[in-house]
C-alpha positions in Angstrom: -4.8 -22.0 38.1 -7.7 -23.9 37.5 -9.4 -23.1 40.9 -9.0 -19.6 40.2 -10.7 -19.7 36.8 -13.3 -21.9 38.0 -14.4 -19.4 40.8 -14.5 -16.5 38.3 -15.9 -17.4 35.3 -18.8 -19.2 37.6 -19.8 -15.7 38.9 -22.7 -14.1 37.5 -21.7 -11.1 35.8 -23.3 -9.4 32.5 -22.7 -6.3 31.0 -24.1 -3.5 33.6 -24.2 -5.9 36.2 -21.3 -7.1 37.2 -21.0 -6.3 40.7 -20.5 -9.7 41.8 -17.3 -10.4 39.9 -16.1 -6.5 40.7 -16.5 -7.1 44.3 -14.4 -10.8 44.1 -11.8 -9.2 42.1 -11.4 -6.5 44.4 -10.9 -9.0 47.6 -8.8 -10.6 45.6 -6.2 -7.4 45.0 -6.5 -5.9 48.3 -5.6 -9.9 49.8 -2.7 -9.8 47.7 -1.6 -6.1 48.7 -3.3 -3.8 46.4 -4.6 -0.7 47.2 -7.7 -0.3 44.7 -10.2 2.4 43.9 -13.2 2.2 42.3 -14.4 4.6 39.2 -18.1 6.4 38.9 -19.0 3.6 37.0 -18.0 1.0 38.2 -14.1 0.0 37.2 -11.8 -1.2 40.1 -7.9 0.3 39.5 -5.2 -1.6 41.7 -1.9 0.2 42.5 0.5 -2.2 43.2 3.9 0.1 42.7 6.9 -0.6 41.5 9.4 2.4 39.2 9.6 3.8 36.2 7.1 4.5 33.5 2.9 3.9 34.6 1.9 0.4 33.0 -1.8 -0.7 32.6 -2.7 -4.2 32.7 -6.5 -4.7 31.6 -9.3 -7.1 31.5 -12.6 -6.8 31.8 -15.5 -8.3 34.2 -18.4 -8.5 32.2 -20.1 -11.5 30.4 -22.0 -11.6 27.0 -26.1 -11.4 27.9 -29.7 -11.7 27.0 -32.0 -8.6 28.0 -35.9 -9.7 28.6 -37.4 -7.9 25.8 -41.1 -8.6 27.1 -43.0 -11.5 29.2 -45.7 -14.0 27.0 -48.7 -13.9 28.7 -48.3 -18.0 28.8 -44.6 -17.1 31.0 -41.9 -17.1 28.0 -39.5 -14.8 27.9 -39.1 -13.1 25.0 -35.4 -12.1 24.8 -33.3 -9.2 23.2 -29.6 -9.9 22.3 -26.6 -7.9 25.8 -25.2 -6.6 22.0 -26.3 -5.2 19.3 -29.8 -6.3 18.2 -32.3 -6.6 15.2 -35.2 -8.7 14.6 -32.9 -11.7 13.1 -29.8 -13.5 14.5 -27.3 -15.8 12.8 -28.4 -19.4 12.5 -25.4 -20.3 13.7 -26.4 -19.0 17.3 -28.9 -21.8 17.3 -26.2 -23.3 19.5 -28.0 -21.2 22.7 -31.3 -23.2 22.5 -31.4 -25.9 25.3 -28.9 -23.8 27.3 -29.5 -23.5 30.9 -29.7 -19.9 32.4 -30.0 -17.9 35.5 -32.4 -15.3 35.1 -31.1 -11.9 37.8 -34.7 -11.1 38.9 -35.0 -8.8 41.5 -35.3 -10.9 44.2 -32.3 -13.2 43.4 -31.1 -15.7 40.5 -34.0 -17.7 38.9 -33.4 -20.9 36.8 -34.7 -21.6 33.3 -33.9 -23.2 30.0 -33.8 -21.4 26.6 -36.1 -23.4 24.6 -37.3 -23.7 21.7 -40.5 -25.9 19.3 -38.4 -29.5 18.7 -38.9 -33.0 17.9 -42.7 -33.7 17.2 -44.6 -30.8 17.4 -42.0 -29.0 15.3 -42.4 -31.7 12.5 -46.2 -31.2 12.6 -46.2 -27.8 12.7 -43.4 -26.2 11.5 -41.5 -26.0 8.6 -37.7 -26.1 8.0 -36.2 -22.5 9.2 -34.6 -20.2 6.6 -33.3 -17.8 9.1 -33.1 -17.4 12.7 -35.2 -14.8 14.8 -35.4 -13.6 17.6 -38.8 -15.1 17.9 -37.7 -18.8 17.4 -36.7 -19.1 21.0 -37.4 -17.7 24.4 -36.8 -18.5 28.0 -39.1 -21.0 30.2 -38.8 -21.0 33.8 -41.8 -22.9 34.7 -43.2 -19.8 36.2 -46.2 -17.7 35.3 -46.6 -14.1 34.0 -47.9 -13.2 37.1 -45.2 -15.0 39.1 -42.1 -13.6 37.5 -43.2 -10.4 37.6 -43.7 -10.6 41.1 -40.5 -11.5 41.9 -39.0 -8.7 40.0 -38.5 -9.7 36.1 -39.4 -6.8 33.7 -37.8 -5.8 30.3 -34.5 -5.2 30.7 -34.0 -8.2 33.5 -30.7 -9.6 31.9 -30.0 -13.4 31.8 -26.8 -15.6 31.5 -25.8 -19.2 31.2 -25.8 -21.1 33.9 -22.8 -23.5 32.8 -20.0 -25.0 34.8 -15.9 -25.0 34.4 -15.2 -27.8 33.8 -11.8 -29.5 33.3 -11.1 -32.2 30.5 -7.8 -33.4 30.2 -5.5 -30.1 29.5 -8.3 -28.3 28.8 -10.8 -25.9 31.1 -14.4 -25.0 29.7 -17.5 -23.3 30.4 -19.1 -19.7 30.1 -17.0 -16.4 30.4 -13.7 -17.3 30.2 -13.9 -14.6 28.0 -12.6 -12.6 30.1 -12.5 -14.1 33.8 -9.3 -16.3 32.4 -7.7 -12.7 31.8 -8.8 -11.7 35.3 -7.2 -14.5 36.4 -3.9 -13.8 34.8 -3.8 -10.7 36.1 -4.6 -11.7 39.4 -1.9 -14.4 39.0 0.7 -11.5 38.5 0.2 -9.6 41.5 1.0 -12.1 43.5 3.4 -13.5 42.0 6.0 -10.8 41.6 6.8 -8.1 44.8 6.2 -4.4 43.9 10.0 -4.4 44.8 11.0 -6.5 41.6 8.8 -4.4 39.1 10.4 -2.3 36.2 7.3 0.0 35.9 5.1 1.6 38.7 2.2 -0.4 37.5 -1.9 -0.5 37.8 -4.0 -3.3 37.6 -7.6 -2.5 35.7 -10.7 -4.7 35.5 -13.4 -2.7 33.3 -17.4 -2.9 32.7 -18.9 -3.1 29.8 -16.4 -4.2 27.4 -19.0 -6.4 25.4 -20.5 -3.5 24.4 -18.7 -1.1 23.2 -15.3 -1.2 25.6 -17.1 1.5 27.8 -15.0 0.9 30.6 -12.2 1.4 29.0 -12.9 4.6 27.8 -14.1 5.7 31.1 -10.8 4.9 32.6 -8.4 6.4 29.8 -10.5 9.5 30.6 -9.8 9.1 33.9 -6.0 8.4 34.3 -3.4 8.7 31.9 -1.0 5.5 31.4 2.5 5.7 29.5 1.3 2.2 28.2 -1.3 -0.4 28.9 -1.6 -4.2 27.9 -5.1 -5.9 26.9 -5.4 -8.9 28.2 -8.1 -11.5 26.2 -9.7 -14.3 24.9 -8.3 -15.3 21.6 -9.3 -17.1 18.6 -8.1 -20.6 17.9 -8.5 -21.8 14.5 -7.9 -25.7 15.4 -11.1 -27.2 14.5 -12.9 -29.1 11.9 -14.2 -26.7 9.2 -11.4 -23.8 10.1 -7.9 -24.3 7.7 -4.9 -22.6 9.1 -5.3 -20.2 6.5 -7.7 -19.0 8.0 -6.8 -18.6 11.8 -3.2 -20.3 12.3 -3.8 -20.4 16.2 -4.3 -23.6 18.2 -4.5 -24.7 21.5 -1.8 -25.9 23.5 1.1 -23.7 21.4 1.6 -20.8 23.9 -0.1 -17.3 24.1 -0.8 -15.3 21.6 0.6 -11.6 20.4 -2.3 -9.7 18.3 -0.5 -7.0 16.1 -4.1 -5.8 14.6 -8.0 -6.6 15.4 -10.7 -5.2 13.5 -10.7 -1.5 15.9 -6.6 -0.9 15.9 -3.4 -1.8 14.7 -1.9 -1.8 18.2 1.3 0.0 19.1 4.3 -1.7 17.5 7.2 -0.4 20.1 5.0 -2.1 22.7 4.5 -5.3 20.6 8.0 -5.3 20.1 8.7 -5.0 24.0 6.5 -8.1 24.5 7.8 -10.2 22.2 11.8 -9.7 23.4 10.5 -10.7 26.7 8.7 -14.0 26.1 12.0 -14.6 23.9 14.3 -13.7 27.2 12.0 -15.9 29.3 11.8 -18.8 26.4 8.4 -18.5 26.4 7.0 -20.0 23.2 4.6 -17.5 21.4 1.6 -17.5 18.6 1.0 -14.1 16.9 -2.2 -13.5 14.8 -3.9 -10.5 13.2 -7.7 -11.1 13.9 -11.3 -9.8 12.4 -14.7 -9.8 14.1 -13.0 -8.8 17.4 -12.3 -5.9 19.2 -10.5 -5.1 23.2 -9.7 -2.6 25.4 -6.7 -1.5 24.3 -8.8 -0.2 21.1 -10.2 2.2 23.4 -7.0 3.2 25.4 -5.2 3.7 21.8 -7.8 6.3 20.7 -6.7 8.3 24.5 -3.4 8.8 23.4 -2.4 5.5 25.3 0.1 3.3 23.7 -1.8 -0.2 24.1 -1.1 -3.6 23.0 -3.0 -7.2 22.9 -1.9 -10.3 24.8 -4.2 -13.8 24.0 -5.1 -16.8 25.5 -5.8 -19.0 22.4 -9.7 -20.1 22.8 -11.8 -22.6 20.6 -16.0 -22.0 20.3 -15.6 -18.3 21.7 -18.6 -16.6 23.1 -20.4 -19.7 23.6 -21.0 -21.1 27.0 -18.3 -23.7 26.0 -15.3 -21.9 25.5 -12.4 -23.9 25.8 -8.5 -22.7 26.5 -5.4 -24.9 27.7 -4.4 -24.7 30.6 -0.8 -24.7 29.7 -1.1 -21.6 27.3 -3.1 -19.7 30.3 -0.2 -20.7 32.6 2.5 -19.6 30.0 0.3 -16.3 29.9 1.0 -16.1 33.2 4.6 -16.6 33.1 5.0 -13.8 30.1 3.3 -11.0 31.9 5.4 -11.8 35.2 8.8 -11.2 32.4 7.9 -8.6 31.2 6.8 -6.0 34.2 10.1 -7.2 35.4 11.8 -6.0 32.4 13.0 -2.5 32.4 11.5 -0.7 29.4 13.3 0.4 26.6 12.8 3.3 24.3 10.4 2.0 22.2 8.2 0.8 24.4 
Protein backbone atom coordinates (compact mmCIF):
# COMPACT_ATOMS: atom_id res chain seq x y z
CA UNK A 1 0.00 0.00 0.00
CA UNK A 2 2.62 2.32 0.79
CA UNK A 3 3.54 3.11 -2.90
CA UNK A 4 0.13 3.89 -3.60
CA UNK A 5 -0.21 6.41 -0.78
CA UNK A 6 3.01 7.83 -1.46
CA UNK A 7 2.05 8.67 -5.17
CA UNK A 8 -1.17 10.37 -4.03
CA UNK A 9 -0.78 12.28 -1.24
CA UNK A 10 2.49 13.75 -3.11
CA UNK A 11 0.19 15.18 -5.87
CA UNK A 12 -0.59 18.70 -5.74
CA UNK A 13 -4.15 19.09 -5.20
CA UNK A 14 -6.05 22.01 -3.14
CA UNK A 15 -9.48 22.79 -2.86
CA UNK A 16 -10.62 24.06 -6.54
CA UNK A 17 -7.67 22.75 -8.02
CA UNK A 18 -7.38 19.42 -7.81
CA UNK A 19 -7.15 18.37 -11.31
CA UNK A 20 -3.99 16.65 -10.92
CA UNK A 21 -5.11 14.12 -8.30
CA UNK A 22 -8.75 13.84 -10.34
CA UNK A 23 -6.99 12.91 -13.41
CA UNK A 24 -4.59 10.07 -11.46
CA UNK A 25 -7.49 8.74 -9.76
CA UNK A 26 -9.29 8.40 -12.80
CA UNK A 27 -6.36 6.36 -14.69
CA UNK A 28 -6.30 4.53 -11.83
CA UNK A 29 -10.23 3.21 -12.10
CA UNK A 30 -10.42 2.95 -15.72
CA UNK A 31 -6.82 0.59 -15.40
CA UNK A 32 -8.62 -1.44 -12.96
CA UNK A 33 -11.95 -1.68 -15.09
CA UNK A 34 -14.07 1.14 -14.19
CA UNK A 35 -16.10 2.93 -16.41
CA UNK A 36 -16.03 6.65 -14.86
CA UNK A 37 -17.79 9.89 -15.57
CA UNK A 38 -16.95 13.08 -14.63
CA UNK A 39 -19.63 15.75 -12.95
CA UNK A 40 -19.92 19.70 -14.06
CA UNK A 41 -17.72 20.29 -11.33
CA UNK A 42 -15.40 18.31 -11.28
CA UNK A 43 -16.28 14.80 -9.26
CA UNK A 44 -15.17 11.47 -11.09
CA UNK A 45 -18.08 8.50 -10.38
CA UNK A 46 -16.73 4.93 -11.12
CA UNK A 47 -19.25 2.08 -11.93
CA UNK A 48 -17.85 -0.93 -11.24
CA UNK A 49 -21.21 -3.23 -11.11
CA UNK A 50 -22.02 -5.83 -9.11
CA UNK A 51 -26.27 -6.64 -7.77
CA UNK A 52 -28.48 -5.51 -5.55
CA UNK A 53 -29.05 -2.21 -3.86
CA UNK A 54 -26.63 1.10 -5.39
CA UNK A 55 -23.64 1.53 -2.72
CA UNK A 56 -21.43 4.77 -2.67
CA UNK A 57 -18.01 4.56 -1.54
CA UNK A 58 -16.51 8.25 -1.03
CA UNK A 59 -13.46 10.14 -0.53
CA UNK A 60 -12.42 13.18 -1.49
CA UNK A 61 -9.35 14.78 -3.63
CA UNK A 62 -8.70 17.96 -2.26
CA UNK A 63 -5.92 19.19 0.18
CA UNK A 64 -6.22 21.91 2.91
CA UNK A 65 -4.66 25.43 1.32
CA UNK A 66 -3.31 28.93 1.60
CA UNK A 67 -4.98 31.56 -0.87
CA UNK A 68 -2.35 34.64 -1.77
CA UNK A 69 -4.24 37.29 -0.19
CA UNK A 70 -1.89 40.18 -1.71
CA UNK A 71 2.01 40.47 -2.90
CA UNK A 72 4.45 42.94 -0.40
CA UNK A 73 5.96 45.19 -2.52
CA UNK A 74 9.46 43.70 -1.02
CA UNK A 75 7.99 39.88 -2.66
CA UNK A 76 6.12 38.32 0.57
CA UNK A 77 3.24 36.79 0.20
CA UNK A 78 0.66 37.77 2.25
CA UNK A 79 -1.62 34.70 2.72
CA UNK A 80 -5.35 34.03 3.45
CA UNK A 81 -6.39 30.68 5.17
CA UNK A 82 -8.19 27.48 1.83
CA UNK A 83 -11.03 27.67 5.02
CA UNK A 84 -12.61 29.91 6.70
CA UNK A 85 -10.71 33.09 7.48
CA UNK A 86 -10.45 36.17 9.84
CA UNK A 87 -7.75 38.49 10.66
CA UNK A 88 -6.38 36.03 13.61
CA UNK A 89 -5.52 32.31 13.57
CA UNK A 90 -4.89 29.85 16.50
CA UNK A 91 -1.44 29.95 17.90
CA UNK A 92 -1.29 26.57 17.72
CA UNK A 93 -1.03 26.81 13.82
CA UNK A 94 2.37 28.27 14.41
CA UNK A 95 3.36 24.74 13.46
CA UNK A 96 3.08 26.09 9.45
CA UNK A 97 6.01 28.57 9.76
CA UNK A 98 9.28 27.06 8.32
CA UNK A 99 7.09 24.80 6.12
CA UNK A 100 8.19 24.36 2.61
CA UNK A 101 5.49 25.11 -0.12
CA UNK A 102 4.81 24.89 -3.79
CA UNK A 103 3.22 28.03 -4.85
CA UNK A 104 0.60 26.87 -8.33
CA UNK A 105 1.54 30.10 -10.28
CA UNK A 106 0.36 30.26 -13.63
CA UNK A 107 3.12 29.17 -15.33
CA UNK A 108 3.84 25.98 -13.18
CA UNK A 109 4.71 25.09 -9.33
CA UNK A 110 7.09 27.61 -7.60
CA UNK A 111 9.05 26.89 -4.48
CA UNK A 112 9.10 28.90 -1.26
CA UNK A 113 9.19 28.72 2.54
CA UNK A 114 6.58 30.12 4.99
CA UNK A 115 8.57 32.26 7.08
CA UNK A 116 8.45 34.19 9.62
CA UNK A 117 10.75 37.23 12.06
CA UNK A 118 13.01 34.43 14.39
CA UNK A 119 16.02 34.26 16.30
CA UNK A 120 17.79 37.73 16.53
CA UNK A 121 16.04 40.17 14.94
CA UNK A 122 12.84 38.90 16.62
CA UNK A 123 14.50 39.34 20.07
CA UNK A 124 15.48 42.96 19.10
CA UNK A 125 12.57 43.85 17.73
CA UNK A 126 9.69 42.08 18.72
CA UNK A 127 7.94 41.27 21.64
CA UNK A 128 6.57 37.98 22.84
CA UNK A 129 3.18 37.21 20.71
CA UNK A 130 -0.23 37.12 22.46
CA UNK A 131 -2.08 35.89 19.45
CA UNK A 132 -1.37 34.73 16.17
CA UNK A 133 -2.33 36.79 12.85
CA UNK A 134 -2.41 36.37 9.78
CA UNK A 135 0.25 39.02 9.46
CA UNK A 136 2.88 37.17 11.53
CA UNK A 137 3.89 35.11 8.57
CA UNK A 138 3.97 35.05 4.91
CA UNK A 139 5.51 33.23 2.03
CA UNK A 140 9.23 33.98 0.59
CA UNK A 141 10.18 32.71 -2.61
CA UNK A 142 13.25 34.62 -3.27
CA UNK A 143 11.46 36.34 -6.08
CA UNK A 144 10.42 39.89 -6.66
CA UNK A 145 6.95 41.61 -6.85
CA UNK A 146 7.63 42.11 -10.22
CA UNK A 147 8.80 38.55 -10.88
CA UNK A 148 5.95 36.56 -9.40
CA UNK A 149 3.60 38.49 -10.95
CA UNK A 150 4.94 37.81 -14.11
CA UNK A 151 4.84 34.37 -13.90
CA UNK A 152 1.33 34.36 -13.01
CA UNK A 153 0.84 34.81 -9.04
CA UNK A 154 -2.10 37.16 -8.05
CA UNK A 155 -4.64 36.92 -5.12
CA UNK A 156 -6.21 33.93 -5.13
CA UNK A 157 -2.97 31.84 -6.38
CA UNK A 158 -3.35 28.88 -3.82
CA UNK A 159 -0.30 27.30 -2.14
CA UNK A 160 0.36 23.88 -0.45
CA UNK A 161 3.09 22.03 1.36
CA UNK A 162 5.58 20.68 -0.33
CA UNK A 163 6.32 17.68 2.16
CA UNK A 164 7.22 14.11 1.39
CA UNK A 165 5.63 10.44 2.49
CA UNK A 166 7.64 9.23 4.28
CA UNK A 167 7.80 5.81 5.99
CA UNK A 168 9.02 5.25 9.69
CA UNK A 169 8.87 1.99 10.98
CA UNK A 170 4.86 1.05 10.79
CA UNK A 171 4.04 4.27 10.18
CA UNK A 172 3.57 6.49 6.80
CA UNK A 173 3.66 10.47 7.01
CA UNK A 174 3.53 13.57 5.18
CA UNK A 175 0.79 16.07 3.82
CA UNK A 176 -2.75 15.00 2.63
CA UNK A 177 -3.21 11.82 3.78
CA UNK A 178 -6.20 13.42 4.64
CA UNK A 179 -7.83 12.11 2.24
CA UNK A 180 -5.44 10.51 -0.55
CA UNK A 181 -5.07 7.37 2.15
CA UNK A 182 -8.97 7.04 1.60
CA UNK A 183 -8.47 7.33 -2.16
CA UNK A 184 -6.14 4.77 -1.79
CA UNK A 185 -8.49 2.38 0.03
CA UNK A 186 -10.88 2.78 -2.29
CA UNK A 187 -8.70 2.26 -5.11
CA UNK A 188 -7.39 -0.83 -3.20
CA UNK A 189 -11.13 -2.27 -3.41
CA UNK A 190 -11.67 -2.19 -6.94
CA UNK A 191 -9.15 -4.21 -7.63
CA UNK A 192 -9.27 -6.36 -5.28
CA UNK A 193 -12.71 -7.81 -5.51
CA UNK A 194 -14.35 -8.79 -9.31
CA UNK A 195 -17.67 -6.97 -9.99
CA UNK A 196 -18.82 -10.67 -10.09
CA UNK A 197 -18.26 -11.25 -6.25
CA UNK A 198 -20.10 -7.85 -5.23
CA UNK A 199 -23.42 -7.93 -3.09
CA UNK A 200 -24.39 -4.36 -4.26
CA UNK A 201 -24.19 -2.78 -7.77
CA UNK A 202 -21.66 -0.26 -6.45
CA UNK A 203 -20.06 3.37 -7.43
CA UNK A 204 -16.91 4.56 -6.53
CA UNK A 205 -16.89 8.66 -5.84
CA UNK A 206 -13.80 10.90 -5.37
CA UNK A 207 -15.27 14.56 -4.57
CA UNK A 208 -13.86 18.40 -4.75
CA UNK A 209 -13.96 20.57 -2.28
CA UNK A 210 -14.61 18.72 0.78
CA UNK A 211 -12.37 21.11 2.95
CA UNK A 212 -14.67 23.54 2.48
CA UNK A 213 -17.85 22.87 2.98
CA UNK A 214 -18.28 19.02 1.48
CA UNK A 215 -19.34 20.73 -1.93
CA UNK A 216 -18.70 17.83 -3.78
CA UNK A 217 -20.61 15.90 -2.03
CA UNK A 218 -23.55 17.79 -2.30
CA UNK A 219 -23.12 18.24 -5.93
CA UNK A 220 -23.19 14.48 -6.38
CA UNK A 221 -26.19 13.56 -3.99
CA UNK A 222 -27.89 16.03 -6.34
CA UNK A 223 -26.83 14.36 -9.01
CA UNK A 224 -27.51 10.57 -8.41
CA UNK A 225 -29.42 8.97 -5.87
CA UNK A 226 -27.63 6.07 -3.77
CA UNK A 227 -29.56 3.51 -1.52
CA UNK A 228 -26.43 4.03 0.77
CA UNK A 229 -23.03 5.50 0.69
CA UNK A 230 -19.90 5.03 2.99
CA UNK A 231 -17.40 8.08 3.90
CA UNK A 232 -14.31 7.08 3.84
CA UNK A 233 -11.56 9.41 6.17
CA UNK A 234 -8.92 10.51 8.09
CA UNK A 235 -9.53 9.94 11.75
CA UNK A 236 -8.49 11.31 14.95
CA UNK A 237 -6.02 9.45 17.16
CA UNK A 238 -5.88 10.55 20.67
CA UNK A 239 -2.40 8.60 21.43
CA UNK A 240 -0.21 11.38 22.28
CA UNK A 241 1.35 13.33 24.99
CA UNK A 242 -1.11 15.92 26.30
CA UNK A 243 -4.37 13.86 24.84
CA UNK A 244 -5.94 11.31 27.81
CA UNK A 245 -8.11 8.63 26.42
CA UNK A 246 -10.85 10.39 27.89
CA UNK A 247 -10.63 12.47 25.57
CA UNK A 248 -10.10 10.61 22.15
CA UNK A 249 -9.76 6.75 23.02
CA UNK A 250 -8.28 6.08 19.41
CA UNK A 251 -4.75 5.11 18.76
CA UNK A 252 -2.68 3.91 16.09
CA UNK A 253 -1.96 0.52 15.29
CA UNK A 254 -5.64 -0.82 16.82
CA UNK A 255 -7.63 -1.30 13.56
CA UNK A 256 -10.00 1.20 11.69
CA UNK A 257 -12.27 3.13 13.12
CA UNK A 258 -16.39 3.22 12.98
CA UNK A 259 -17.66 6.99 13.68
CA UNK A 260 -21.32 6.77 14.97
CA UNK A 261 -21.59 10.82 15.21
CA UNK A 262 -19.21 13.96 14.04
CA UNK A 263 -19.98 17.37 14.78
CA UNK A 264 -22.59 17.69 11.21
CA UNK A 265 -24.59 14.08 11.72
CA UNK A 266 -25.32 11.22 13.67
CA UNK A 267 -24.80 8.86 10.81
CA UNK A 268 -27.26 6.17 9.86
CA UNK A 269 -27.38 3.39 12.48
CA UNK A 270 -28.81 0.32 10.18
CA UNK A 271 -25.67 1.11 8.05
CA UNK A 272 -23.33 1.33 11.10
CA UNK A 273 -24.74 -1.79 12.21
CA UNK A 274 -24.09 -3.45 8.65
CA UNK A 275 -20.38 -2.45 9.06
CA UNK A 276 -19.68 -3.49 12.20
CA UNK A 277 -21.23 -7.45 11.59
CA UNK A 278 -18.87 -7.44 8.72
CA UNK A 279 -15.47 -6.54 10.21
CA UNK A 280 -16.80 -9.06 13.03
CA UNK A 281 -17.44 -11.90 10.18
CA UNK A 282 -14.05 -11.03 8.65
CA UNK A 283 -12.27 -10.82 12.38
CA UNK A 284 -11.36 -7.62 11.66
CA UNK A 285 -10.51 -5.74 14.88
CA UNK A 286 -12.33 -2.35 15.16
CA UNK A 287 -12.10 1.23 17.14
CA UNK A 288 -15.45 3.19 17.20
CA UNK A 289 -15.34 6.92 18.30
CA UNK A 290 -17.89 9.82 18.31
CA UNK A 291 -15.81 12.83 17.18
CA UNK A 292 -16.05 17.00 17.45
CA UNK A 293 -14.38 19.61 15.29
CA UNK A 294 -14.84 17.29 12.18
CA UNK A 295 -17.16 16.91 9.56
CA UNK A 296 -17.25 14.27 5.98
CA UNK A 297 -19.12 13.62 3.15
CA UNK A 298 -21.51 11.48 4.33
CA UNK A 299 -22.82 14.74 6.33
CA UNK A 300 -23.82 15.99 3.08
CA UNK A 301 -25.24 12.72 1.47
CA UNK A 302 -27.37 12.25 4.81
CA UNK A 303 -29.04 15.72 4.39
CA UNK A 304 -30.05 14.14 0.37
CA UNK A 305 -32.04 11.52 1.82
CA UNK A 306 -28.91 9.17 1.49
CA UNK A 307 -28.38 6.81 4.21
CA UNK A 308 -24.51 7.47 4.86
CA UNK A 309 -22.03 6.21 7.30
CA UNK A 310 -18.23 6.97 8.47
CA UNK A 311 -15.37 4.59 8.11
CA UNK A 312 -11.61 5.88 9.74
CA UNK A 313 -8.27 5.46 9.41
CA UNK A 314 -6.96 6.46 12.89
CA UNK A 315 -4.44 9.55 12.28
CA UNK A 316 -2.12 11.48 14.78
CA UNK A 317 -1.21 15.55 14.09
CA UNK A 318 -4.21 15.76 11.46
CA UNK A 319 -4.27 18.61 9.03
CA UNK A 320 -0.73 19.27 9.44
CA UNK A 321 1.74 18.39 6.77
CA UNK A 322 2.81 15.55 9.20
CA UNK A 323 0.03 13.42 9.45
CA UNK A 324 0.75 10.08 10.52
CA UNK A 325 -1.49 6.73 10.14
CA UNK A 326 -0.30 2.86 10.48
CA UNK A 327 0.06 1.18 7.86
CA UNK A 328 -1.52 -1.87 9.34
CA UNK A 329 -4.89 -0.01 10.35
CA UNK A 330 -4.92 1.39 6.56
CA UNK A 331 -4.37 -2.16 5.36
CA UNK A 332 -7.21 -3.58 7.78
CA UNK A 333 -9.26 -0.65 6.20
CA UNK A 334 -8.73 -2.26 3.21
CA UNK A 335 -9.60 -5.58 4.13
CA UNK A 336 -13.09 -4.29 5.85
CA UNK A 337 -14.45 -2.49 2.84
CA UNK A 338 -13.54 -5.65 0.54
CA UNK A 339 -16.09 -7.82 3.50
CA UNK A 340 -18.48 -5.84 3.40
CA UNK A 341 -19.43 -5.06 -0.49
CA UNK A 342 -19.22 -8.78 -0.55
CA UNK A 343 -21.80 -9.05 2.03
CA UNK A 344 -25.35 -9.17 0.92
CA UNK A 345 -27.23 -6.48 2.69
CA UNK A 346 -29.68 -6.94 5.11
CA UNK A 347 -32.79 -5.01 5.94
CA UNK A 348 -31.41 -2.55 7.96
CA UNK A 349 -28.91 -1.52 6.01
Amino acid sequence: MFPLIKQLTELVGPAGQEQVVLDAVEGMWRAAGARTERTRIGNILARIGGNGPKLLLVAHADELCYLVRAIDPAGFLWLANGQAWERKTSLRNWFTVGQRVHVLARSGLLPGVIAAATGHVATLVLKEPEELTWNDFWVDTGLTRAELQERGVTPGTRIVWDAPTVQLGPHVVGKALDDRVPLAVITEVLRRVPPAELAWELTLACTVQEEVGLVGAFAAAAHERWDAAVAVEIGLAGDIPGVDEQAMPLRLGAGPVLIHKDALVHYDHGLTQALEQAAHAAAIPIQHAVFGSFGSDGAALMRADIPAALIAFPARYTHSPFETGHLDDIEALVQWLVAFVRTPPTSSS
